[in-house]
N, C-alpha and C positions, 0 to 999 in steps of 0.2 A: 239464181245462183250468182255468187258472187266471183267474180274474175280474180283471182293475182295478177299483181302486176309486177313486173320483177324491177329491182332498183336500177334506177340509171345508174351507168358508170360516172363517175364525174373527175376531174382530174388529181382531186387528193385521193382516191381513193385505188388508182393506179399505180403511184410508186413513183421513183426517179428512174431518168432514164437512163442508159448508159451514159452518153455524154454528159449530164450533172455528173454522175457517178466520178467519169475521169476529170474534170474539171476540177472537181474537189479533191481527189488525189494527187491532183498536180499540186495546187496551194499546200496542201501539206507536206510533199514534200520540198516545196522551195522554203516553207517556215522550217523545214527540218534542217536541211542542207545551213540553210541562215545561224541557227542553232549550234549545228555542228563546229560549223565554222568560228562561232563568238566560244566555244568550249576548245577548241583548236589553240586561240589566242590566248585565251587564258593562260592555259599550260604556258606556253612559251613566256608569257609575260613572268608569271612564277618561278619559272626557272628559272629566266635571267635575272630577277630581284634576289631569288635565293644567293648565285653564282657572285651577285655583285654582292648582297651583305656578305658572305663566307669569304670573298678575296678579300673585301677591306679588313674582316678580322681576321686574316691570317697575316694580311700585311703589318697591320697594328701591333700583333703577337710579336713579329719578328725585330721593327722598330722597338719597341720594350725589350726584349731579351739583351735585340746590340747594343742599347742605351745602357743598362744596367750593368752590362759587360766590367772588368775591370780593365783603366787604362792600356795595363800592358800585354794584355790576353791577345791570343792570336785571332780571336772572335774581332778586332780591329785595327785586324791587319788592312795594308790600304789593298783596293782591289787591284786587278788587272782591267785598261780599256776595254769597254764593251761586257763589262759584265752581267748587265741592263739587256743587253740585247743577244747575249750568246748565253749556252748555260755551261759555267764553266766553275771547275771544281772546288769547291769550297768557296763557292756564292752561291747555289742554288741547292734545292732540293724538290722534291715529289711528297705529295701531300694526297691520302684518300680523302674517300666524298666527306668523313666527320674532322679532316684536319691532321691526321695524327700522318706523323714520318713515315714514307716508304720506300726511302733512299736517297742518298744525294747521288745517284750516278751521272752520266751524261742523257743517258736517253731514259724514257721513262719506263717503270714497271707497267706491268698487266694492271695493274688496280689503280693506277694514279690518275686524280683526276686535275688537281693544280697541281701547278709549278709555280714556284717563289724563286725568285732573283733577287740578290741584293749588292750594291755597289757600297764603299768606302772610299770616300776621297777626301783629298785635304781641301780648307775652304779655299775656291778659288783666289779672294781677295785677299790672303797672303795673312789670314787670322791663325797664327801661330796656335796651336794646339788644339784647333777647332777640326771636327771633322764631319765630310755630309755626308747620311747615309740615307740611300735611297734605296726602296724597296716596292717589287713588281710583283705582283700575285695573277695569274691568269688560270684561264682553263688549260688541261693538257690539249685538248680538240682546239681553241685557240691559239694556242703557240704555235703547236705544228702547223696552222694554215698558215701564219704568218711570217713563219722563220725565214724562209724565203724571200718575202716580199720586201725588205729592206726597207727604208724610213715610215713610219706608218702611223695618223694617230691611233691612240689609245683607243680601245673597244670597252662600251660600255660594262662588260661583265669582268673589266681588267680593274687592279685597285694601284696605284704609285703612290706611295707613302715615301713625303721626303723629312726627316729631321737633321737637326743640327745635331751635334756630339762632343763636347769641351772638356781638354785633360784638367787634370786637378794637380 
């Protein structure tokens, strides 16, 4: 008569154990967490590149506009001190997230996501019909943290467009 003999167990044929099991749950989620984290950055990197291309084009918009202006238009009138740093009526306005007007009040609307500021002054060194206009594009969530804060530099997501302006 022939015997059976039943198989050894042998260690592949057992399985992992719990601790492989959590071991390797652990690495996956530190790669995940890792992951998350570089998709985390991302976004924020995007958004700020967005925030800063759309202030320098709205800055840019608004230098063009006051450039083209005609001499005598009230569009370059000189400003009031502080126009740059306060928003004050008829230099500034609120802009949604695609650019378009949403008020020039003093505080912002519900939807605004920039604020534009723009100064007119004569050229300091006494250039007879020359005029600088300068122009400040920010977030509306930027200004507000900043309004307060008094002298400050500029925040990468902010855009200051300075040009020259000469009557004719």
């Amino acid at each position: 008569m022939h015997a059976w003999k039943l198989p050894s167990s042998s260690r592949s044929d057992r399985g992992f154990t719990i601790v492989e099991v959590l071991i390797a749950l652990a690495i996956i989620a530190m790669a995940a967490a890792g992951v998350a984290e570089l998709c985390a950055i991302a976004i924020r990197t995007a958004r700020a590149a967005r925030d800063e291309t759309m202030t320098t084009m709205l800055a840019m918009q608004k230098v063009e506009q006051l450039r083209s202006a005609p001499w005598a238009s009230s569009d370059l009138a000189l400003s009031p001190p502080g126009a740059l740093a306060a928003t004050t009526a008829g230099y500034a306005d609120f802009l949604d997230r695609h650019g378009r007007s949403v008020g020039a009040l003093v505080s912002p609307p519900a939807d605004a996501v920039y604020l534009r500021r723009w100064s007119i002054e004569p050229l300091p060194a006494g250039g007879s019909g020359t005029r600088v206009v300068r122009v400040l594009v920010s977030t509306v969530v930027r200004a507000a943290h900043v309004s307060s804060a008094g002298p400050r530099a500029r925040h990468a997501t902010e855009s200051l467009i300075v040009a020259l302006r000469s009557g004719r």
